[in-house]
C-alpha positions as CSV (number, residue, x, y, z in Angstrom):
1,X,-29.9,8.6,9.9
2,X,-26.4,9.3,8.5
3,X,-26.1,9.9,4.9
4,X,-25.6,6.9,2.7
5,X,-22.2,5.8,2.9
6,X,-20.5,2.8,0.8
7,X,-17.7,0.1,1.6
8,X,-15.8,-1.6,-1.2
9,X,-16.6,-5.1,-1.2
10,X,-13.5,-8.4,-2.4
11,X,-14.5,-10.3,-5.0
12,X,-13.6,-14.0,-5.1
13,X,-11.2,-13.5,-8.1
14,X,-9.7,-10.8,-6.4
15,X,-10.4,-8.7,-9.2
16,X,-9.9,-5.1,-8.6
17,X,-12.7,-2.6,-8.2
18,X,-12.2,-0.3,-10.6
19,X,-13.2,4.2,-10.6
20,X,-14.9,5.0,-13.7
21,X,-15.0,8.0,-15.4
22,X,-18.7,7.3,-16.2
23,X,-21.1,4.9,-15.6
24,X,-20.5,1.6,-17.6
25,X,-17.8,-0.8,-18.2
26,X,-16.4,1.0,-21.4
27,X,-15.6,4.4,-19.5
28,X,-11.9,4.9,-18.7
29,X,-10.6,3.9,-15.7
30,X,-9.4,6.7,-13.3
31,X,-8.0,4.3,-10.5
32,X,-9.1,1.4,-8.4
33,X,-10.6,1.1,-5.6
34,X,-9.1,-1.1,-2.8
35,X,-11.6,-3.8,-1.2
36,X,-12.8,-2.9,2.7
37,X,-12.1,0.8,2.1
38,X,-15.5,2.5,3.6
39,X,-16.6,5.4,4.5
40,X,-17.2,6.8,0.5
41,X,-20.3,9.4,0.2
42,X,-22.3,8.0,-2.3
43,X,-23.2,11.0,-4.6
44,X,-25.1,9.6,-7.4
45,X,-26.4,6.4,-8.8
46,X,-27.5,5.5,-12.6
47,X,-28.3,2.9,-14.8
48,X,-25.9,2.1,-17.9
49,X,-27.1,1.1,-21.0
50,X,-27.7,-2.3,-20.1
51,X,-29.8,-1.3,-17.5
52,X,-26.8,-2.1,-14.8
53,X,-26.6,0.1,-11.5
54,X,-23.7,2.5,-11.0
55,X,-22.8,4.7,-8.1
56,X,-20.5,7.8,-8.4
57,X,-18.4,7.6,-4.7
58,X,-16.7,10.8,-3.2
59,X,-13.3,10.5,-3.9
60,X,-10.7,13.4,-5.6
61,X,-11.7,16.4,-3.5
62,X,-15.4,15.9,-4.4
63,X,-14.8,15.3,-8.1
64,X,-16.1,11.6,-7.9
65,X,-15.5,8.4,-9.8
66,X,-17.8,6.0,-11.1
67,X,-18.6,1.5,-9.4
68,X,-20.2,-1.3,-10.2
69,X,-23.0,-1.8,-7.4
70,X,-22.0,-5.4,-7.2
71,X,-18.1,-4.2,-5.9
72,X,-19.9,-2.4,-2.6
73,X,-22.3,-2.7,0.1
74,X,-24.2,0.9,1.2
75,X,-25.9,1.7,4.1
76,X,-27.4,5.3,5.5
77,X,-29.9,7.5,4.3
78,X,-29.7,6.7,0.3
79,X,-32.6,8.0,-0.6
80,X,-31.6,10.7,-3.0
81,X,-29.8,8.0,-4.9
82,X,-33.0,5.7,-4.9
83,X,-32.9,3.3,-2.3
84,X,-34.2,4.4,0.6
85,X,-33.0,4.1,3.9
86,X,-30.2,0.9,4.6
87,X,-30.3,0.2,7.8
88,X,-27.6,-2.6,7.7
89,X,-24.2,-2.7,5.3
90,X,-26.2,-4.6,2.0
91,X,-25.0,-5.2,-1.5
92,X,-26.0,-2.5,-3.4
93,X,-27.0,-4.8,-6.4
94,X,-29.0,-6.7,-4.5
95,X,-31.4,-3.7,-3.6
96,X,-34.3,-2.4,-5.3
97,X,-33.6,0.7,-7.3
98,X,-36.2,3.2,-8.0
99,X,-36.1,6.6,-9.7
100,X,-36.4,9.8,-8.4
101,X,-40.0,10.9,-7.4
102,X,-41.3,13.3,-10.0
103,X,-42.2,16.8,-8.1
104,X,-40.4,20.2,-7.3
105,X,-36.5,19.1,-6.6
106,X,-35.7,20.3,-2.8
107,X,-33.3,23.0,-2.7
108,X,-30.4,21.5,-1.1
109,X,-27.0,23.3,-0.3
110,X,-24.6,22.0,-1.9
111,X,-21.5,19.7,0.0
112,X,-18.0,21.4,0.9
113,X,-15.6,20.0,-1.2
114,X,-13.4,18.4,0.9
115,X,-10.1,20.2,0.9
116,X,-6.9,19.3,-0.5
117,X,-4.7,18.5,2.7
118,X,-1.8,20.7,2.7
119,X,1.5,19.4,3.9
120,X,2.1,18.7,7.5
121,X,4.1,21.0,10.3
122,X,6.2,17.5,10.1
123,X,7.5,16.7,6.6
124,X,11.4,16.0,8.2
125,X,12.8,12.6,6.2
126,X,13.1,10.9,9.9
127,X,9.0,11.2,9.8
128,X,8.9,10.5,6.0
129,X,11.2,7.4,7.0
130,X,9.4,5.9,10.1
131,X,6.2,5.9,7.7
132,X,7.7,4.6,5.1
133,X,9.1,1.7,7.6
134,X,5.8,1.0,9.3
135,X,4.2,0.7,5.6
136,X,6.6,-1.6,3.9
137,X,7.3,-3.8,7.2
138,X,2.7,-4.2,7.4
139,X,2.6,-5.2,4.0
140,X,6.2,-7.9,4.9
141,X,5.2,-9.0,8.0
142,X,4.8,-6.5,10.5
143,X,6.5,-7.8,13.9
144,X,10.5,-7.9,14.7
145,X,9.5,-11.8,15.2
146,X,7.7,-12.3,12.0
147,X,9.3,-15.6,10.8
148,X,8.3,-17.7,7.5
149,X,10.6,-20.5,5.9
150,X,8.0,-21.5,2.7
151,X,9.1,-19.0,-0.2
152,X,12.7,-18.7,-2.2
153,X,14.1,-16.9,0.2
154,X,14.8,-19.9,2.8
155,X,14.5,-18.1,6.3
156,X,12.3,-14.9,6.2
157,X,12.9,-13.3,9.9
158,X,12.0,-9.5,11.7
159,X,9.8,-6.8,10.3
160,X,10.8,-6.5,7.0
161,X,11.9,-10.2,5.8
162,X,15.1,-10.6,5.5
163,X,16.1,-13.6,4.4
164,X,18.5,-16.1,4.4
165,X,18.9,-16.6,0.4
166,X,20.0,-13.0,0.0
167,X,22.0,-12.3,2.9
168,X,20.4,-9.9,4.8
169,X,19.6,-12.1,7.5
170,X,23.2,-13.0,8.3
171,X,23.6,-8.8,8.6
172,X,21.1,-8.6,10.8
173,X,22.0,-11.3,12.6
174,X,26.0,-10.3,12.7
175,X,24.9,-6.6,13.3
176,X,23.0,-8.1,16.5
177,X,26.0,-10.3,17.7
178,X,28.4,-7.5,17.7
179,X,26.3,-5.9,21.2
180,X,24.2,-8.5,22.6
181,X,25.9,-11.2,25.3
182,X,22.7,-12.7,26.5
183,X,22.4,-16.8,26.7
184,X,20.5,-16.6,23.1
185,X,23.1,-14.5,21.6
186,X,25.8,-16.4,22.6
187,X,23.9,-19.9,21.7
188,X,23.0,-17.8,17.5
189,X,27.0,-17.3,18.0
190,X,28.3,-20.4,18.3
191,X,25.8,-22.8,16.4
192,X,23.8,-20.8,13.5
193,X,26.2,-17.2,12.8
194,X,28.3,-19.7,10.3
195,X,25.3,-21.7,9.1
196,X,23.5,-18.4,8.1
197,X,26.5,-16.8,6.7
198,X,27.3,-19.7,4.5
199,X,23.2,-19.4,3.2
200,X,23.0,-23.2,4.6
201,X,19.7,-24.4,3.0
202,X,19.0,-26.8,5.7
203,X,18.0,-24.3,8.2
204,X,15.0,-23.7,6.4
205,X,13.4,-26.8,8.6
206,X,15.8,-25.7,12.0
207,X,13.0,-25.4,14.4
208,X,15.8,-24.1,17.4
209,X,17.1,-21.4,15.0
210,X,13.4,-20.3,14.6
211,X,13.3,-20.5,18.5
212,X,15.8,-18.5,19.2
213,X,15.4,-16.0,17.3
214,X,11.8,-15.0,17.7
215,X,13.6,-15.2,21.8
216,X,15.3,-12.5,20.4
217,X,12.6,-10.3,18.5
218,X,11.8,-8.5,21.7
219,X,15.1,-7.0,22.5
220,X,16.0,-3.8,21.7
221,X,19.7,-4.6,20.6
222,X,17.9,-7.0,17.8
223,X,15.3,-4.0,16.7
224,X,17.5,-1.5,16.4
225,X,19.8,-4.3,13.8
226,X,16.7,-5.0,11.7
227,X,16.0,-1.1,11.3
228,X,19.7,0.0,10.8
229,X,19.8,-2.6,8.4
230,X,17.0,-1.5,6.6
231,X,18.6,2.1,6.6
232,X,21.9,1.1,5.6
233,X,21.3,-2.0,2.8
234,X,18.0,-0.2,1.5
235,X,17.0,2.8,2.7
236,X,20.0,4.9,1.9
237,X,20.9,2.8,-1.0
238,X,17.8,3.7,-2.8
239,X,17.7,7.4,-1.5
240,X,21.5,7.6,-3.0
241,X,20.7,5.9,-6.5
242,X,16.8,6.9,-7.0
243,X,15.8,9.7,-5.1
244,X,18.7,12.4,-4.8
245,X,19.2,11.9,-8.1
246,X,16.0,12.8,-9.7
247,X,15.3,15.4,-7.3
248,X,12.4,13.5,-5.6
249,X,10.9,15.3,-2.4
250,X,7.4,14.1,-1.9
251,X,6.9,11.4,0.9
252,X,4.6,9.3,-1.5
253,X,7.8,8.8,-3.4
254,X,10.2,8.4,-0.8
255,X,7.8,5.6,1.0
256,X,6.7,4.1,-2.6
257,X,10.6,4.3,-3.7
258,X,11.4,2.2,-0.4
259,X,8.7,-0.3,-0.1
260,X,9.8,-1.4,-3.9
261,X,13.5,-1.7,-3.0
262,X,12.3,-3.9,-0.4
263,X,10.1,-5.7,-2.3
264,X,11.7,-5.9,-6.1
265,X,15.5,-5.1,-5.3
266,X,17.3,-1.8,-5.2
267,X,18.3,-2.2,-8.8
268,X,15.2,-2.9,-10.4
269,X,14.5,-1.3,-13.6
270,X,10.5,0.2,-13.3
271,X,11.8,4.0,-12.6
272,X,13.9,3.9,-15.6
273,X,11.6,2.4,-17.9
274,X,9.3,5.0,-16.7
275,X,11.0,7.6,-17.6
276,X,11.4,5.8,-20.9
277,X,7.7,5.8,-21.4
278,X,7.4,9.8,-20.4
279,X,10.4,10.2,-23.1
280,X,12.5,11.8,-20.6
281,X,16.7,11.1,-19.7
282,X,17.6,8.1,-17.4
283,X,17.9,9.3,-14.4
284,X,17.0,13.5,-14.8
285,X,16.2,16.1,-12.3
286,X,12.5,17.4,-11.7
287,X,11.7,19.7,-12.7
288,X,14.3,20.0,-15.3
289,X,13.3,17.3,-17.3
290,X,9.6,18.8,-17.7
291,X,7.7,16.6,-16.6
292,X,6.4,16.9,-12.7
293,X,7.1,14.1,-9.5
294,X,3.6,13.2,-9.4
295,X,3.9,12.2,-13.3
296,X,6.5,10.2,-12.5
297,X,5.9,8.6,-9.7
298,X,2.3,7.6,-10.6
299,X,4.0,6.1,-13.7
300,X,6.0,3.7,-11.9
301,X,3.2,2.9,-9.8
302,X,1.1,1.7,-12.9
303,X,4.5,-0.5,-14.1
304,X,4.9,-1.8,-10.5
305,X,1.2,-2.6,-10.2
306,X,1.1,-4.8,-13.5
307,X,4.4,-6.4,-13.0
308,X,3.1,-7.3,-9.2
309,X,-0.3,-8.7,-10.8
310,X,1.5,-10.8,-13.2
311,X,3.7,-12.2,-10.7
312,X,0.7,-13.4,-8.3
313,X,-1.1,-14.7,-11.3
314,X,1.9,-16.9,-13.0
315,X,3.1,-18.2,-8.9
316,X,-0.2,-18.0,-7.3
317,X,0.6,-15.4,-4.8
318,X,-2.4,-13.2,-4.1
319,X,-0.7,-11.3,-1.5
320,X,1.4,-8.8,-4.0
321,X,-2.4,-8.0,-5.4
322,X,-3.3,-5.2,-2.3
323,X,0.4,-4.4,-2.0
324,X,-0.2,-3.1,-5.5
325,X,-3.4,-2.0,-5.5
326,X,-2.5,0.2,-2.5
327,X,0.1,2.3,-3.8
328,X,-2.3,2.8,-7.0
329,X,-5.1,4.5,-4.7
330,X,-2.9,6.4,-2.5
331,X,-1.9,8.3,-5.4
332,X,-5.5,8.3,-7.0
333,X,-6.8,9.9,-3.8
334,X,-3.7,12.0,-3.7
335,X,-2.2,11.7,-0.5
336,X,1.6,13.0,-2.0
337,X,2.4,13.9,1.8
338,X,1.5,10.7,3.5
339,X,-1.3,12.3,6.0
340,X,-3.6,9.6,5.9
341,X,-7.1,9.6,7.3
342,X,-8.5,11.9,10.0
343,X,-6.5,9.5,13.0
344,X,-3.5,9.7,10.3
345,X,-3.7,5.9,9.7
346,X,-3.8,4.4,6.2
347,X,-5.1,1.7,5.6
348,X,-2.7,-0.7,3.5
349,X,-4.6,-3.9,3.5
350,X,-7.8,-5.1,4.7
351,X,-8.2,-5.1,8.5
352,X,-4.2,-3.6,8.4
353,X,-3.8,0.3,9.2
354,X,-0.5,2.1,10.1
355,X,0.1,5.2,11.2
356,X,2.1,8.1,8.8
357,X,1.1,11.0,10.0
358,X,2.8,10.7,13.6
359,X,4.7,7.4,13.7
């Protein structure tokens, strides 16, 4: 029987799963735990002073941080944590708990930590920037078809949304008109390139416009606009304002960095008042300023992750909760080159991987 193994359940609030310092709700929290991330070693259980069951997961290079046993379901051989052998995934609440038998403690040799990963043979910024792309475009839609018309931005279209409110669908669209001659180019030419320049609000219920250009999703002309447009209006932008700037090389930065341009704007304000919390200068060099990337970076993460939680609370959009709570765990589990799991796939939402490490 494998050893006893845990999976972070959802909760129907959506309330995060937080890591614990300790067992109990009034130990600090180290992190969160994202829901349907499995495949934690369960270390340790114990009861808190209300009597409530708390297991201490593998997590931090073997260091460990503390759950509620009503945010996972364990299975395996969990008898050294007093609950015997689960054959199926099961609550861990909802199991009988029993103490340790009294009697001589078996000698047991003691786990391998498991090892910081060090960075990869591949840490180029074209690999940093394909990971970075296949992250941000699964958390905005995934597919160069994707296609939405029911938020502020009008017409959401390709793998990273751009939208018809902002503009970035008309350079797209242009950027694709100025190669393609197919009958679907020509027929985005003559009826919609006007409409979508002009940010016609109409076209939000254009069924043919939607037609034609998930037609046009699948060729490559249209792919490589939606990526060189990501390059050019956010990639590089942010790179150039946020990044060279402050001297920022870790991947985990260059990724988070991007997928928050994308998501909050290229001149949104969460680095800044980050560095305002740290007591450091606007915009100042690590390691000059003395404080490290990590410090910073996990500071804007914290700012991002409240400001996306208040948003999805105040306009009901439960969607920006895993966007946040992603970015929170990759850096609680420290993943600062983007290597992922054993396959190099992380998993950015439940039953969504990508792939970093090679993509």
């Amino acid at each position: 029987m494998a050893d006893c193994t845990a999976t972070i359940r959802s909760a129907s609030d959506n309330s995060l799963a937080y890591a614990r310092s300790a067992p109990g709700t009034t130990a600090s929290i180290l992190g969160y735990f994202p829901a349907g991330v499995s495949g934690y070693h369960v270390l340790e259980s114990r009861l808190d002073a209300a009597g409530f069951a708390w297991l201490r997961l593998d997590v931090l290079s073997g260091v460990g941080a503390w759950v509620s046993s009503d945010r996972i379901n364990i299975q395996g051989d969990c008898s050294t944590v007093g609950y015997g052998v689960v054959a199926q995934p099961t609550q861990a609440s909802a199991l009988i708990r029993t103490e340790t038998p009294k009697g001589p403690t078996p000698v047991t040799p003691k786990p391998t930590p498991t090892p910081i990963p060090t960075p990869p043979t591949n840490n180029s910024l074209d690999r940093i920037k394909a990971a970075a792309f296949n992250i941000t475009s699964g958390f905005e839609g995934g597919a160069y078809d994707t296609y939405q018309t029911y938020d502020s931005g009008i017409v959401s279209y390709g793998r990273f949304g751009f939208t018809l409110a902002s503009g970035s669908l008309f350079s797209v669209l242009d950027r694709y008109l100025s190669k393609a001659t197919s009958a679907v180019a020509r027929q985005l030419r003559t009826q919609y390139l006007q409409r979508v320049q002009g940010r016609d609000a109409t076209l939000r219920t254009d069924t043919t416009l939607q037609s034609l250009l998930t037609a046009a999703a699948p060729d490559p002309i249209m792919q490589a606009a939606q990526n060189d447009i990501a390059t050019e209006l956010y990639w590089n932008v942010i790179m150039d304002t946020s990044i060279t700037p402050r001297n920022l090389v870790l991947p985990l930065s260059l990724a988070f960095l991007f997928d928050t341009g994308i998501n909050n704007g290229v001149n949104h304000s969460m680095i800044t008042d980050a560095e305002q919390a740290l007591h450091v200068p606007s915009h100042s060099r690590i390691p000059d300023n003395g404080i490290t990337e990590q410090q910073l970076i996990s500071k804007v993460v914290t700012i991002r992750h409240d400001l996306l939680y208040s948003i999805a609370n105040s306009r009901n959009l439960p969607g920006l909760k895993p966007r946040a709570d992603f970015w929170v765990n990759l850096v609680q589990v420290g993943d600062w080159n983007l290597q992922g799991d054993t396959n190099g796939n992380v998993l950015i939402k439940q039953g969504k991987s990508v792939q970093v490490r090679n993509p």
